[in-house]
C-alpha positions as CSV (number, residue, x, y, z in Angstrom):
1,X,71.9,-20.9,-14.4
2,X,69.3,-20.9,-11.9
3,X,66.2,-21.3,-14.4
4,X,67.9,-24.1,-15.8
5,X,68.5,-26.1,-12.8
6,X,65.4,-27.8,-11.4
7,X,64.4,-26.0,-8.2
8,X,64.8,-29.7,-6.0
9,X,68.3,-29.7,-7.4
10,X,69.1,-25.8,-6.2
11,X,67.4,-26.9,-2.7
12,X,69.3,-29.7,-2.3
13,X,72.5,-28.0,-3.4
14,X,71.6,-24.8,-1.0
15,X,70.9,-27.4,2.1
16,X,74.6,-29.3,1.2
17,X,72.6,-32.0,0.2
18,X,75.1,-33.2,-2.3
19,X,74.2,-37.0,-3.1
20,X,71.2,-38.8,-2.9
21,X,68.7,-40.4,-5.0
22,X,65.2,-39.5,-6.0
23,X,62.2,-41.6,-7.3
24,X,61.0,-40.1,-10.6
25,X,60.1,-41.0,-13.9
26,X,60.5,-39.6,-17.5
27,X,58.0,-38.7,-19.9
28,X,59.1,-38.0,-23.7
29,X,56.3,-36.1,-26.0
30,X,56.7,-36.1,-30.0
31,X,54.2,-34.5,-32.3
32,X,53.9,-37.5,-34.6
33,X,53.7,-35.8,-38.4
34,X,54.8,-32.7,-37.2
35,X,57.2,-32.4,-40.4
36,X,55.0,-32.9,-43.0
37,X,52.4,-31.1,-41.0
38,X,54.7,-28.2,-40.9
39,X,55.2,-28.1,-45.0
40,X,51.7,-28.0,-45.7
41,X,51.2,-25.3,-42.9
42,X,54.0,-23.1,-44.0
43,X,52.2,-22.8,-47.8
44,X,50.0,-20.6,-46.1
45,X,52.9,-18.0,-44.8
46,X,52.3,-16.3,-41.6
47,X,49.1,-17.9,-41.1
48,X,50.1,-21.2,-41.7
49,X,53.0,-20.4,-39.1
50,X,50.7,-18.9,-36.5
51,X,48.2,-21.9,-36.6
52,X,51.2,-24.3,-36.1
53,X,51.9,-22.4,-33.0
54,X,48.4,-22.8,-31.8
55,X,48.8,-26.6,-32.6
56,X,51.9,-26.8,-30.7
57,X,50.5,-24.9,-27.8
58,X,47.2,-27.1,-27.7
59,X,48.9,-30.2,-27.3
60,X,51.9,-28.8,-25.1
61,X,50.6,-26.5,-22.8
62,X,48.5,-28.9,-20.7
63,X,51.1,-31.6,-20.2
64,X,54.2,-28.9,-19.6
65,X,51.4,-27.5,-16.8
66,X,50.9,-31.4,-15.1
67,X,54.4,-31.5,-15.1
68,X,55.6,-28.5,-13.3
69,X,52.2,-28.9,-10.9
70,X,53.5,-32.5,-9.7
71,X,56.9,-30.7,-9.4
72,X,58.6,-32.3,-12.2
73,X,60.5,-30.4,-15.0
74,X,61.1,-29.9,-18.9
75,X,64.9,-31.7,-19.5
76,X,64.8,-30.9,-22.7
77,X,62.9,-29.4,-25.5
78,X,63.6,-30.4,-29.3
79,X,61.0,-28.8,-31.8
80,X,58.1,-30.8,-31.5
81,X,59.2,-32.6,-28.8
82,X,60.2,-32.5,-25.5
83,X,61.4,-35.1,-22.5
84,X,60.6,-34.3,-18.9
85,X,61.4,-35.6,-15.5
């Protein structure tokens, strides 16, 4: 349970801070064309899958790393998508 909880919620829980309010925002991310991008990358096999996971990482990895650096984190992740706080 712990990695799924945000690490603000755990400290707040561990310090009997039970209510409260925090100033955040949310940020959702979709891969626009990822589907059809996906059928014509999967012709190719094992290639085609490993260059969609290099595609997916490319555009992923630097935003998932702003977000966990400003001490946000990922709500939820949904194939080529994801929503974080």
């Amino acid at each position: 349970m712990k990695n799924l909880v945000p690490a603000l919620i755990l400290d707040n829980y561990n310090n009997g801070n039970l209510h409260g309010t925090q100033k955040a925002v949310t940020m959702f991310i979709d891969i626009s064309g990822f589907t059809a991008m996906t059928h014509s990358l999967m012709k190719n096999d094992k290639e085609g899958a490993e260059i969609l996971t290099e595609i997916i990482n490319r555009i992923f990895t630097p935003s998932i790393d702003r977000i966990y650096q400003n001490n946000g984190f990922i709500s939820t992740f949904a194939g080529d998508a994801f929503t974080s706080i």
